[in-house]
ZADO-1210 file (C-alpha; in nm, 4 decimals, padded with zeros to 6 digits):
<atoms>
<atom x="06.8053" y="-13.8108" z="-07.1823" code="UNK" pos="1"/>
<atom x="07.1763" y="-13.8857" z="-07.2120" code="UNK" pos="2"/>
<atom x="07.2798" y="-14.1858" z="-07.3554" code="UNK" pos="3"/>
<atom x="07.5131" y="-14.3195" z="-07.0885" code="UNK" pos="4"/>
<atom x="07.2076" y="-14.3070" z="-06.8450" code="UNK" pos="5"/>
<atom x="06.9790" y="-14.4825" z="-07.0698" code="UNK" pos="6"/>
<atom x="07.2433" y="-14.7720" z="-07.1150" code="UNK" pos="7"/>
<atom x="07.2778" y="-14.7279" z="-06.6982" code="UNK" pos="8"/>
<atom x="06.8703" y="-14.8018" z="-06.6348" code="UNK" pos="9"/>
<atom x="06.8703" y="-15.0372" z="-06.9131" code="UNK" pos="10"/>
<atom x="07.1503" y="-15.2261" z="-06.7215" code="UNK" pos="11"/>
<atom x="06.9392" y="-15.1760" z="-06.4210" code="UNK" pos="12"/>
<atom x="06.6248" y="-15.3588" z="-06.5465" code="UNK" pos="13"/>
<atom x="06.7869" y="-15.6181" z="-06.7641" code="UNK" pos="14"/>
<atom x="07.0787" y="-15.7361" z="-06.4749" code="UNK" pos="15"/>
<atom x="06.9433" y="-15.6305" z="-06.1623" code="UNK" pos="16"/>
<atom x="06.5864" y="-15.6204" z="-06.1833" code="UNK" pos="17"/>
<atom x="06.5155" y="-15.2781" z="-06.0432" code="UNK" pos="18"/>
<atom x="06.1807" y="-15.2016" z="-06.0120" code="UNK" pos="19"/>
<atom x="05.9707" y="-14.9756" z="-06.2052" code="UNK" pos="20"/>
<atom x="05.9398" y="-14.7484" z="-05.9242" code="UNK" pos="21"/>
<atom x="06.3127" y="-14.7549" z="-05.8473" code="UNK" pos="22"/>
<atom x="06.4439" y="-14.6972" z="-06.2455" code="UNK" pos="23"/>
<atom x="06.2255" y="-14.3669" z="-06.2496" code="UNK" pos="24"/>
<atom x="06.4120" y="-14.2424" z="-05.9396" code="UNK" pos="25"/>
<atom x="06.7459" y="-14.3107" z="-06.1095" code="UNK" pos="26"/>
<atom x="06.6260" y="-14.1563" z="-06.3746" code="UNK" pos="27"/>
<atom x="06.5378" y="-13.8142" z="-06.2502" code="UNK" pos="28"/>
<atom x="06.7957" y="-13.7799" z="-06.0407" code="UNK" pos="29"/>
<atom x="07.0792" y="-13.8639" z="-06.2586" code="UNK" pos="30"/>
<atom x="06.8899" y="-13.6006" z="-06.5345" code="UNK" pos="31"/>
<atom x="06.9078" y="-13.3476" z="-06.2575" code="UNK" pos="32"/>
<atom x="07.2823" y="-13.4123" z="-06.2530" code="UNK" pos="33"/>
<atom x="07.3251" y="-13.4092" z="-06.6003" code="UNK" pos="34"/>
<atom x="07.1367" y="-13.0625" z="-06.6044" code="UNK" pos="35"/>
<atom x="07.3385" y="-12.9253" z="-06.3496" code="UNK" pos="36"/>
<atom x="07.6640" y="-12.9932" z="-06.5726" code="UNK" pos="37"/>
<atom x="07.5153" y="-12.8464" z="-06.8663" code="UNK" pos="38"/>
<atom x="07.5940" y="-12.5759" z="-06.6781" code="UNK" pos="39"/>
<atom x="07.8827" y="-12.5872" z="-06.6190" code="UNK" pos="40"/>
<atom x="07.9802" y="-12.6948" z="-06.9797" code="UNK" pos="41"/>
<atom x="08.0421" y="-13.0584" z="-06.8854" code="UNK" pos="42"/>
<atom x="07.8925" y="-13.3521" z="-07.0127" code="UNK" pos="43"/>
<atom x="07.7799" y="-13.6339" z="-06.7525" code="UNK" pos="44"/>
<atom x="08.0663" y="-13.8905" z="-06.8454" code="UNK" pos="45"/>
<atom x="08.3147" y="-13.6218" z="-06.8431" code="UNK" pos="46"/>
<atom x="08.2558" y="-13.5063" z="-06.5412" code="UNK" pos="47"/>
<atom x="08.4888" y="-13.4473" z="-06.2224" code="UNK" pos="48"/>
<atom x="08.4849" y="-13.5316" z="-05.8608" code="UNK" pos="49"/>
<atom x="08.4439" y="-13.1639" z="-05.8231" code="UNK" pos="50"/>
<atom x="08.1927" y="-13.1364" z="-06.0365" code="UNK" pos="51"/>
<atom x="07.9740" y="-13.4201" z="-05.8046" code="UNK" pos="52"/>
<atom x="08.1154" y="-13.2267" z="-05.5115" code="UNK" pos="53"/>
<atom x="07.9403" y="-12.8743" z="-05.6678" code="UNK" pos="54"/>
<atom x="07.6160" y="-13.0686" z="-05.7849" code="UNK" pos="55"/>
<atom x="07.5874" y="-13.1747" z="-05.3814" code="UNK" pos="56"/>
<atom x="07.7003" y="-12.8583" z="-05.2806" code="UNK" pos="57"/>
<atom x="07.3535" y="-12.7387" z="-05.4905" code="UNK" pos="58"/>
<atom x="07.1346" y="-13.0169" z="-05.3325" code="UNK" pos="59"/>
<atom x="07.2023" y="-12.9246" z="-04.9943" code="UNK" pos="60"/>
<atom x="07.1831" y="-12.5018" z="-05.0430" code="UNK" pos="61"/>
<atom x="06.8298" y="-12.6428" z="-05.1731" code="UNK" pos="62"/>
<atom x="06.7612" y="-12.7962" z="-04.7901" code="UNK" pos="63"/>
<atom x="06.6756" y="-13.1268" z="-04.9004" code="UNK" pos="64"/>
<atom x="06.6327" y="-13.4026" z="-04.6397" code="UNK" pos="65"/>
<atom x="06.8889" y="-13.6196" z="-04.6066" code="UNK" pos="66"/>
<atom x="06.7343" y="-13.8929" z="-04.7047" code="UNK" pos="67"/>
<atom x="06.6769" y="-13.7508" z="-05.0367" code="UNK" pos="68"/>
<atom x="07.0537" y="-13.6360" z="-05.0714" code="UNK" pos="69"/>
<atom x="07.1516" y="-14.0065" z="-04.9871" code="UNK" pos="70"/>
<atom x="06.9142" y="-14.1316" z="-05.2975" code="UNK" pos="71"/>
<atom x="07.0867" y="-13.9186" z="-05.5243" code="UNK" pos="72"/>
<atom x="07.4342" y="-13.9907" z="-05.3680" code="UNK" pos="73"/>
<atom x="07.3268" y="-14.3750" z="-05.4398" code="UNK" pos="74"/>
<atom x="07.1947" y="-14.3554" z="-05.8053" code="UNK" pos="75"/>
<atom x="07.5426" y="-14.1442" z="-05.8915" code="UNK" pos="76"/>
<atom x="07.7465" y="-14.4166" z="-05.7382" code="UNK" pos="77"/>
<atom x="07.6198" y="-14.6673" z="-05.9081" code="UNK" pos="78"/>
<atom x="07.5969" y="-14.4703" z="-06.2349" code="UNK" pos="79"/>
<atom x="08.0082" y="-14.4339" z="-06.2546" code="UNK" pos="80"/>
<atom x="07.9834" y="-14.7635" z="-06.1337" code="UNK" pos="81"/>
<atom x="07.8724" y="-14.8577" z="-06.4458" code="UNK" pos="82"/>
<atom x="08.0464" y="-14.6710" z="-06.6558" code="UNK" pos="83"/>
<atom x="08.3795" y="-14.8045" z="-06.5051" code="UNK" pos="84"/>
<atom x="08.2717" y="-15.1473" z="-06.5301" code="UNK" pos="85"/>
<atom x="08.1677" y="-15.1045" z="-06.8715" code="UNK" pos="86"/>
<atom x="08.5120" y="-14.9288" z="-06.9321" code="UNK" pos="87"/>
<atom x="08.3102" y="-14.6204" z="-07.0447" code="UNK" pos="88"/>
<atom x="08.5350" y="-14.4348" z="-06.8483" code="UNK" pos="89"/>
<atom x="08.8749" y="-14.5507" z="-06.6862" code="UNK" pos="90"/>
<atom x="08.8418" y="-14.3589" z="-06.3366" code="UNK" pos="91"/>
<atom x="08.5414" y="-14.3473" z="-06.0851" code="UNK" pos="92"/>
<atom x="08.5035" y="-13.9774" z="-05.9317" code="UNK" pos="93"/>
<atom x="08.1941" y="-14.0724" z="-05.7186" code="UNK" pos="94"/>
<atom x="08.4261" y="-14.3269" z="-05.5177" code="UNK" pos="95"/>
<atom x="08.4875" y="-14.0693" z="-05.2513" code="UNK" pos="96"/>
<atom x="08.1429" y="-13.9688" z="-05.2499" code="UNK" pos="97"/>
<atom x="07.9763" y="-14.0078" z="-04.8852" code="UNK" pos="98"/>
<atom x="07.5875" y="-14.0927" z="-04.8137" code="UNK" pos="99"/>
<atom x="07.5023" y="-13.8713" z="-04.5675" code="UNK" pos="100"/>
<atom x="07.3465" y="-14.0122" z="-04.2099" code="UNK" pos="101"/>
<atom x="07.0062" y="-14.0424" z="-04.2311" code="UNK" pos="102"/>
<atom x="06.7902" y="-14.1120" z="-03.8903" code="UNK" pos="103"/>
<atom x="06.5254" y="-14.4140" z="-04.0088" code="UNK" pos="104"/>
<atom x="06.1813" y="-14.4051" z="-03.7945" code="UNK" pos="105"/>
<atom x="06.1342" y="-14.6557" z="-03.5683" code="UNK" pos="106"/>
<atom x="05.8377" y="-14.8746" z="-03.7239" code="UNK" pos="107"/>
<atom x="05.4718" y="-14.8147" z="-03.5624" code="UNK" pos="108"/>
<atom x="05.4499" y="-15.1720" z="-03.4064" code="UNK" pos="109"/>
<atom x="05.1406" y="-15.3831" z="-03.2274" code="UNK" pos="110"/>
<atom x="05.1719" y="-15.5330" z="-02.9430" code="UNK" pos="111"/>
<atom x="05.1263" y="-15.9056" z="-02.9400" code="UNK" pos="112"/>
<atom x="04.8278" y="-15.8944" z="-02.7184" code="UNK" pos="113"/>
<atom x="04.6893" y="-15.6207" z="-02.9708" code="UNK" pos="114"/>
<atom x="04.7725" y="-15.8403" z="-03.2557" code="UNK" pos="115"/>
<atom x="04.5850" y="-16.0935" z="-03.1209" code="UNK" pos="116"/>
<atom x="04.2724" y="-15.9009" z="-03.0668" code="UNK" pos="117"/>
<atom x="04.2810" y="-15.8032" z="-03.4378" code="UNK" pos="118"/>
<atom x="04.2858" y="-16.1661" z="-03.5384" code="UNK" pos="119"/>
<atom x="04.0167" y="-16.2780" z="-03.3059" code="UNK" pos="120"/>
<atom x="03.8158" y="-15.9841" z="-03.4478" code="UNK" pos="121"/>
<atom x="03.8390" y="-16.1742" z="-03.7993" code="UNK" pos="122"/>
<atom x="03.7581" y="-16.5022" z="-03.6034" code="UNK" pos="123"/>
<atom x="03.4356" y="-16.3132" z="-03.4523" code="UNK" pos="124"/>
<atom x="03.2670" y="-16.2121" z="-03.7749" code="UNK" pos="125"/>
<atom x="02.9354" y="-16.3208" z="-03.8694" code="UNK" pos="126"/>
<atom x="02.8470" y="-16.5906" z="-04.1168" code="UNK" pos="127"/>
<atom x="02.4668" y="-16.4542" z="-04.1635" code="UNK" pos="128"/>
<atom x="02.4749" y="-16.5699" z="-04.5084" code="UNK" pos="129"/>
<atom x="02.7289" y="-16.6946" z="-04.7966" code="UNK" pos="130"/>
<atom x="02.8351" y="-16.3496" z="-04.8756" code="UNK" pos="131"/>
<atom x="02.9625" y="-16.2966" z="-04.4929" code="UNK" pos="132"/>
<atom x="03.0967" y="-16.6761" z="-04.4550" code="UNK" pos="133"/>
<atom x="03.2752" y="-16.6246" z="-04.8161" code="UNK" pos="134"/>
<atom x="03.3794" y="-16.2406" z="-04.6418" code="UNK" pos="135"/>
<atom x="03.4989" y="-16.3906" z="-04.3024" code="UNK" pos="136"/>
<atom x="03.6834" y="-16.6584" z="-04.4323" code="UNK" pos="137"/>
<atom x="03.9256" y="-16.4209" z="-04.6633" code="UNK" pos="138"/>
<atom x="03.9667" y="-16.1648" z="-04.3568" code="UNK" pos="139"/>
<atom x="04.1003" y="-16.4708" z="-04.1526" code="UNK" pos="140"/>
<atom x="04.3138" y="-16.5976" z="-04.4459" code="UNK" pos="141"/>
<atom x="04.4944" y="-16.2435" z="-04.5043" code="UNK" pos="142"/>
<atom x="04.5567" y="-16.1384" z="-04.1935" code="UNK" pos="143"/>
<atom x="04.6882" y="-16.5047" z="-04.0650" code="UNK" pos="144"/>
<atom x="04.8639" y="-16.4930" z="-04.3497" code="UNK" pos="145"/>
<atom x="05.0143" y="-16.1650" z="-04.3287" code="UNK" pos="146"/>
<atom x="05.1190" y="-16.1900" z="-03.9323" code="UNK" pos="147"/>
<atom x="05.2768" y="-16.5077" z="-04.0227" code="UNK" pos="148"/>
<atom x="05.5138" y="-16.4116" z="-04.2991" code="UNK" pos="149"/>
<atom x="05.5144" y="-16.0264" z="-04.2826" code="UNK" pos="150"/>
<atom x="05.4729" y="-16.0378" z="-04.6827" code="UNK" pos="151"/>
<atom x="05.4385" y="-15.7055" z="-04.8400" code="UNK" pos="152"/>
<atom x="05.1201" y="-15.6143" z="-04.9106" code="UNK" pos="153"/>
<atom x="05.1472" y="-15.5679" z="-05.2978" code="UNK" pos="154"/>
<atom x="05.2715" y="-15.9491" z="-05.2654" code="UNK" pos="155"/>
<atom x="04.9668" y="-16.0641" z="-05.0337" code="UNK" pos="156"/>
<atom x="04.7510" y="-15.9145" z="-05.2682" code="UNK" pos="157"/>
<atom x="04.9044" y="-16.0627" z="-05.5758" code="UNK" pos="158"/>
<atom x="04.9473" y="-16.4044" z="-05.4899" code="UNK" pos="159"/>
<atom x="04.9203" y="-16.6462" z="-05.6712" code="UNK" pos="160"/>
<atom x="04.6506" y="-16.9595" z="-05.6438" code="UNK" pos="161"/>
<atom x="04.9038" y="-17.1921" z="-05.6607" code="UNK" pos="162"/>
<atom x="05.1696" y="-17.0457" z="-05.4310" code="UNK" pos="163"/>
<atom x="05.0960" y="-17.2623" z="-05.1544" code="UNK" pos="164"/>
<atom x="05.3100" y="-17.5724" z="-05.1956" code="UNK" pos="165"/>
<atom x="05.1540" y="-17.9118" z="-05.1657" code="UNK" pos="166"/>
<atom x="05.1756" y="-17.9644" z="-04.8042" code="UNK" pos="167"/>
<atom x="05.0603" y="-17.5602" z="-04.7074" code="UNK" pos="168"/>
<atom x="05.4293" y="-17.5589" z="-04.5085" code="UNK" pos="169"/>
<atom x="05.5251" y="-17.2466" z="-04.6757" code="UNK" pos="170"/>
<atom x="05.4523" y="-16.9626" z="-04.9546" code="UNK" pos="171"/>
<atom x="05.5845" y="-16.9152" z="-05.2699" code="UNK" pos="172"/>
<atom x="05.6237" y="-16.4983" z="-05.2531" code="UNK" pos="173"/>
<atom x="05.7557" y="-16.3052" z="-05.5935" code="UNK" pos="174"/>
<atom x="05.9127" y="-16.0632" z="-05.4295" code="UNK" pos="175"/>
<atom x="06.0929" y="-15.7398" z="-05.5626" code="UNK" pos="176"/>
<atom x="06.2619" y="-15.7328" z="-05.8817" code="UNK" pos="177"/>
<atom x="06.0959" y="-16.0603" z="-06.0019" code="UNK" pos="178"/>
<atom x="06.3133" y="-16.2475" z="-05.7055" code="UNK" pos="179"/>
<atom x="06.1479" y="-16.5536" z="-05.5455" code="UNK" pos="180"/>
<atom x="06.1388" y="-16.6371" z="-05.1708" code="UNK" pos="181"/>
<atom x="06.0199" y="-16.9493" z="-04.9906" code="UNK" pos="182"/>
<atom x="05.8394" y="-16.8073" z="-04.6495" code="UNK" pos="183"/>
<atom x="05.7007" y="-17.0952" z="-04.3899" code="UNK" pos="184"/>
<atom x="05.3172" y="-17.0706" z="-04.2693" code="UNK" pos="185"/>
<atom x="05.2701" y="-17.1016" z="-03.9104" code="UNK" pos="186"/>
<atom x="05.0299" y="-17.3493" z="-03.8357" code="UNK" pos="187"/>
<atom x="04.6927" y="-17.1164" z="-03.7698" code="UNK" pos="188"/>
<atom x="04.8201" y="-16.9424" z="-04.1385" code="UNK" pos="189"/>
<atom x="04.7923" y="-17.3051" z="-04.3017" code="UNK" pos="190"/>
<atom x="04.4855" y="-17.3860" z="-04.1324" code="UNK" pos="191"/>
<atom x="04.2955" y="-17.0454" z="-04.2615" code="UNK" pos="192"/>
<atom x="04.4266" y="-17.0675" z="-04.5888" code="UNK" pos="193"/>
<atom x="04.3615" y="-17.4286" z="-04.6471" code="UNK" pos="194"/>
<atom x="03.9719" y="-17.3216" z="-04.5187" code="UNK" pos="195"/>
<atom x="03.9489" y="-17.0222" z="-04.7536" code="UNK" pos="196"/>
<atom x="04.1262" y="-17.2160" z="-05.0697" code="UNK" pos="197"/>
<atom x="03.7764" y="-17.4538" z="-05.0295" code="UNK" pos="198"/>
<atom x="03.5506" y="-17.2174" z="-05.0158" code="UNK" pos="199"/>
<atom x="03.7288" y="-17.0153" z="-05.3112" code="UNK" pos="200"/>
<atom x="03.7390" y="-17.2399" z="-05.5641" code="UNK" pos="201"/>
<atom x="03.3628" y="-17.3196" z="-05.4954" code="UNK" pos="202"/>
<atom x="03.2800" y="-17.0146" z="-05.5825" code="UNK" pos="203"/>
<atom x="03.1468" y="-16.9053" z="-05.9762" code="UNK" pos="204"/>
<atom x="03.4450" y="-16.8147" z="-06.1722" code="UNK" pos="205"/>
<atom x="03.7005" y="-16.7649" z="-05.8923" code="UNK" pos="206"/>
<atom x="03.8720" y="-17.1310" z="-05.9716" code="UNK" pos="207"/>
<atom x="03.9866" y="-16.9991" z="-06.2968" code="UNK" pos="208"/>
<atom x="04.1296" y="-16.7115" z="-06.1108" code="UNK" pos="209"/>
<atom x="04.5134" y="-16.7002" z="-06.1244" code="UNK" pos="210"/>
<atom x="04.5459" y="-16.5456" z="-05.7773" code="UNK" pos="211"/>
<atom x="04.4483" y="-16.6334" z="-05.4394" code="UNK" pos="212"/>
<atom x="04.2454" y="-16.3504" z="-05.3443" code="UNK" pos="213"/>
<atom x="04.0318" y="-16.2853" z="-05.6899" code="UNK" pos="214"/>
<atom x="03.8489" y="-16.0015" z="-05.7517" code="UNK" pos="215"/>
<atom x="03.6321" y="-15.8571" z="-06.0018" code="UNK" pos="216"/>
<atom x="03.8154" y="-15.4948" z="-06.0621" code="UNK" pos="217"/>
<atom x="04.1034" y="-15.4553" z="-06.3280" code="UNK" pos="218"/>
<atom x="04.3744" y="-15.6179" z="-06.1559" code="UNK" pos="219"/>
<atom x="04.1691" y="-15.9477" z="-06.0940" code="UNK" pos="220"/>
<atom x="04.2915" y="-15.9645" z="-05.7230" code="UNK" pos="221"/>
<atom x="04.1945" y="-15.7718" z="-05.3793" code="UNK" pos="222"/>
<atom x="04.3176" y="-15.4001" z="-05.3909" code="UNK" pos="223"/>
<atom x="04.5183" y="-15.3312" z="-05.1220" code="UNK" pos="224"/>
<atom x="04.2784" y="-15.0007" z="-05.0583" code="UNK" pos="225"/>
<atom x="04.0268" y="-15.2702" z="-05.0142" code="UNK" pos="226"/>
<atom x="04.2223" y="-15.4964" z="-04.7793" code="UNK" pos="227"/>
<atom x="04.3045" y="-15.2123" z="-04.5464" code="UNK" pos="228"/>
<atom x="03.9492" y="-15.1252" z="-04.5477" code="UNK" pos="229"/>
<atom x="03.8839" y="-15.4844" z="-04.3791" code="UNK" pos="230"/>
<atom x="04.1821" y="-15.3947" z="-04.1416" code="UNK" pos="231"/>
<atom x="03.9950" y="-15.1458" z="-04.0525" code="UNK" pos="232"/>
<atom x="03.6682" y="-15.3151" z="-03.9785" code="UNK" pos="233"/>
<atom x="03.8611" y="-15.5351" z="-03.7957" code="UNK" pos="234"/>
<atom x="04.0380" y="-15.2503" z="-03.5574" code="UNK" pos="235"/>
<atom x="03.6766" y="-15.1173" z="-03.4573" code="UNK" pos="236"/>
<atom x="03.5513" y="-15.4399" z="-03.3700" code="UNK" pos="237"/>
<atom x="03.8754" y="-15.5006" z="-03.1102" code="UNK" pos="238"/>
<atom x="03.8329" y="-15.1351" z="-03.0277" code="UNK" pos="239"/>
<atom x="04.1609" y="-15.0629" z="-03.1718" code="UNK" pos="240"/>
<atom x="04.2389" y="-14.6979" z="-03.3324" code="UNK" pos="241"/>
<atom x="04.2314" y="-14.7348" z="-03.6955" code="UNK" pos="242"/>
<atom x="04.4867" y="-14.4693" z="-03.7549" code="UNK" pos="243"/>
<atom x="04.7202" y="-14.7295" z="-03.6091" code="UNK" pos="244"/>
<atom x="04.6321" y="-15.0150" z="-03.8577" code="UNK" pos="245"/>
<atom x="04.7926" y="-15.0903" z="-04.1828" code="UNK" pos="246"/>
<atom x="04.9054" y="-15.3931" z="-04.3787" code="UNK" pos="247"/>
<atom x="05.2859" y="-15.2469" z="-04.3470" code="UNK" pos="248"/>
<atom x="05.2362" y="-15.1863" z="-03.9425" code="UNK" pos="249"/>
<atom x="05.1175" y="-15.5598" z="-03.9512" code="UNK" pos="250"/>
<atom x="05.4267" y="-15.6777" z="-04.1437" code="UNK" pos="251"/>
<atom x="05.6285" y="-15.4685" z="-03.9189" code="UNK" pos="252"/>
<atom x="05.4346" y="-15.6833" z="-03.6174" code="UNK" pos="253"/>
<atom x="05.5605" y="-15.9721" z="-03.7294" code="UNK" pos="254"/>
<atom x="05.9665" y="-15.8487" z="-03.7911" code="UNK" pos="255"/>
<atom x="05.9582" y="-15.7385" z="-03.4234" code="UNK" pos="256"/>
<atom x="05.7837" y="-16.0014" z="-03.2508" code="UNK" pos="257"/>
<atom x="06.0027" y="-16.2439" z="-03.4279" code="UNK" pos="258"/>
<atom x="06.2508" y="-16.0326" z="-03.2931" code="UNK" pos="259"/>
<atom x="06.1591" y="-15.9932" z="-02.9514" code="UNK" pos="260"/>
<atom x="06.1450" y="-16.3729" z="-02.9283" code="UNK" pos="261"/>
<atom x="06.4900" y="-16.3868" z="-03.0216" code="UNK" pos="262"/>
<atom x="06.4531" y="-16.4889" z="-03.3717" code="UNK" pos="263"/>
<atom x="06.8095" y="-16.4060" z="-03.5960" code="UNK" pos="264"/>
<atom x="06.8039" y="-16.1249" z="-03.8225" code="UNK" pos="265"/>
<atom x="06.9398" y="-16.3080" z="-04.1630" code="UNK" pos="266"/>
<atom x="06.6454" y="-16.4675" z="-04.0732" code="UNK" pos="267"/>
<atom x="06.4115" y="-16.2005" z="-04.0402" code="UNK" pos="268"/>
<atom x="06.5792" y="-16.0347" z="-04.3537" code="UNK" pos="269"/>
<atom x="06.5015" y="-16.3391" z="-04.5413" code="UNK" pos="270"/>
<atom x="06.1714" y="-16.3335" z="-04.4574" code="UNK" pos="271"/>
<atom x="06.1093" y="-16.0047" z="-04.5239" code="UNK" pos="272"/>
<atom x="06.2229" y="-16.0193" z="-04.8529" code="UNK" pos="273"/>
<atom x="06.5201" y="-15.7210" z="-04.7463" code="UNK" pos="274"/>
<atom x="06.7864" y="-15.7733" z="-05.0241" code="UNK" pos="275"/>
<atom x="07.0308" y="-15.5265" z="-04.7447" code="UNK" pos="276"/>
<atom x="07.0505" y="-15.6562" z="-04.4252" code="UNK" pos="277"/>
<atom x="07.1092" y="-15.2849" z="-04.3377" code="UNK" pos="278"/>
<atom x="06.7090" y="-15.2086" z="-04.4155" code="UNK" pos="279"/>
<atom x="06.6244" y="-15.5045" z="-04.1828" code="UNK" pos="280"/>
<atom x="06.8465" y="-15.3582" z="-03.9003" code="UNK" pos="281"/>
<atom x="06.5950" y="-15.1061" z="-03.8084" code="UNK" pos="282"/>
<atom x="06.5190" y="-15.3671" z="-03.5772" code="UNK" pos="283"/>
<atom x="06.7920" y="-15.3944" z="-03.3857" code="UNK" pos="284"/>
<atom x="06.6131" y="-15.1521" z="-03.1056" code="UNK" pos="285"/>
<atom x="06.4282" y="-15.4398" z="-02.9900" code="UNK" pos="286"/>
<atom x="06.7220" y="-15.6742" z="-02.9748" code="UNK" pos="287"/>
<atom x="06.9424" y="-15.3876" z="-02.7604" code="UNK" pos="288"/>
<atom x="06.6241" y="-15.3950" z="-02.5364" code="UNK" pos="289"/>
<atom x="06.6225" y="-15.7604" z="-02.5145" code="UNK" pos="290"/>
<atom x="06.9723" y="-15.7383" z="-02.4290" code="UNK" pos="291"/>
<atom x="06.9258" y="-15.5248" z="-02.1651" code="UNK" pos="292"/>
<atom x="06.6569" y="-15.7219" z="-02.0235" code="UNK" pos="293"/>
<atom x="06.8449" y="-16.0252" z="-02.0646" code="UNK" pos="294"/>
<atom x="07.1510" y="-15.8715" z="-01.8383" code="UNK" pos="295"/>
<atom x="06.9082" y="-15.7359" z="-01.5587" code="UNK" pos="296"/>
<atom x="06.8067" y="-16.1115" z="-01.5353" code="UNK" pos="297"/>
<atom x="07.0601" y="-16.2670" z="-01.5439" code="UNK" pos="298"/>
<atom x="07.3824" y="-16.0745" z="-01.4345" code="UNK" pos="299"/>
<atom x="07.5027" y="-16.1391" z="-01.1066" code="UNK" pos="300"/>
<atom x="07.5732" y="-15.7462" z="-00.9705" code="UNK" pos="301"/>
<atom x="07.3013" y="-15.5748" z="-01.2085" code="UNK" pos="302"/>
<atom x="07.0546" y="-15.5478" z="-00.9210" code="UNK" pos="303"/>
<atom x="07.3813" y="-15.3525" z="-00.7998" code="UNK" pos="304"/>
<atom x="07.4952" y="-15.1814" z="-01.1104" code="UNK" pos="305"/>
<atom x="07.0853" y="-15.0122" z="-01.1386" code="UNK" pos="306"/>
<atom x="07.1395" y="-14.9405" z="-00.7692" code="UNK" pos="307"/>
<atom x="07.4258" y="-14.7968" z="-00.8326" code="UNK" pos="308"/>
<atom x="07.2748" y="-14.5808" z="-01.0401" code="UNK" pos="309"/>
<atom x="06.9486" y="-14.4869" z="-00.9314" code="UNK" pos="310"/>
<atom x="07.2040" y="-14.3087" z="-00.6311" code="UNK" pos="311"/>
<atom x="07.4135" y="-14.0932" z="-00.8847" code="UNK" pos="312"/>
<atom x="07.0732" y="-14.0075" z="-01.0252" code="UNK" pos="313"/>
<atom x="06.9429" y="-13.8996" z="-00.7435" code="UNK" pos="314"/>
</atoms>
């Protein structure tokens, strides 16, 4: 490994926090850049805006999505980013460099009255016994919790006993790169989680338990294999597909429905835990389609304009 990019992801997890996940993509893309110079006799911090220009050239003959040009274009930038800012280098040749346009998904999304029937599935268990009261009340508590903050699932899982605050008005979330977030609890949420915190800590060992939802495997807390098992459970009882249930489509729920009902987007980035607003705007679809709706109702000549256009259509 180079010793520029080593100073680069060092940089990266001391300054900026970047995730474990994200410092091993840096890292294997900017060592296939660095390979690529080698041969072209040119070492990484000499190298040329043609030289980024030909490595490109070679990820695209290669038929890469765009997507995964775009990473690579993004851990270069920042790379001579660095090395300007460090004066490692005087110039920047990446400056010029373009991401290309990349078409995100549209999320898979629940409908609110689908939503519902999931959490009145979790309601409707049965308390036969301790272990299905003890079972019932965590399946209320996550998923309350989850359609009221959207949190991520690796956070839901991972959270902590105490991140309730003393009233239950919000969550405590660590988020991403160590980076703390304050998300309010609807009232149902508070109500579930103040219900399953009880019955928790009366259980044998689980009050020592740093986290919320304790378990007995190696990470001490509910997998989130586990916890979409219980989505799943919870999908057949409301005679919902399961291939359509997931923590992230049930954090992606919450985003749009917030949405829907008009809800601001720094808002819903916030919440999220989005450090780029531009990741949150994958929403915007629903707001153009509230839009719209919001003009057919209320615009004097739209019954006009649609009849207007229903002719040239026909």
């Amino acid at each position: 490994m180079d010793r520029d990019i080593d100073l680069f992801l060092d940089m990266m997890a001391a300054e900026k926090g970047a995730a474990h996940h994200t410092l091993s993509a840096y890292s294997r893309d900017l060592e296939g850049l660095r390979r690529f110079l080698e041969t072209r006799q040119c070492s990484i911090r000499a190298a040329t805006e043609d030289d980024l220009r030909a490595y490109l050239g070679e990820l695209n003959a290669r038929a890469l999505a765009a997507s995964t040009v775009a990473r690579h274009i993004s851990a270069i930038r920042r790379f001579f980013v660095f090395l300007q800012t460090d004066a490692i280098r005087a110039d920047n040749p990446a400056e010029k460099l373009t991401r290309p346009q990349t078409q995100r998904p549209l999320p898979k999304i629940l409908s609110i009255e689908e939503t519902q029937s999931l959490i009145d599935a979790a309601y409707g268990l049965p308390e036969t016994g301790a272990a299905e009261k003890l079972a019932k009340y965590r399946a209320v508590c996550l998923i309350e919790i989850l359609y009221a903050t959207g949190l991520r699932v690796s956070e839901l899982m991972s959270l902590s006993r105490t991140a309730c605050d003393g009233d239950m008005m919000a969550l405590i979330v660590q988020g991403k790169g160590g980076r703390q977030r304050l998300v309010p609890l609807s009232e149902p949420a508070r109500h579930a989680a103040h219900a399953w915190i009880i019955l928790r800590d009366a259980q044998p060992g689980a009050a020592a338990s740093a986290y919320m939802f304790p378990a007995g495997g190696r990470l001490g807390h509910l997998t989130r294999q586990r916890f979409t098992q219980i989505l799943h459970l919870l999908a057949e009882r409301a005679g919902l597909e399961k291939s359509r249930i997931s923590p992230h489509v049930l954090r992606h729920a919450f985003a749009t429905h917030l949405v829907q009902n008009g809800a601001d987007l720094r808002a819903v980035q916030q919440m999220l835990g989005h450090a780029d607003i531009s990741t949150t705007q994958i929403y915007t679809h629903v707001m153009d389609e509230r839009k719209r709706r919001l003009v057919e109702a209320g615009h004097p000549l739209a019954a006009q304009v649609n009849f207007a256009a229903s002719k040239d259509d026909g």
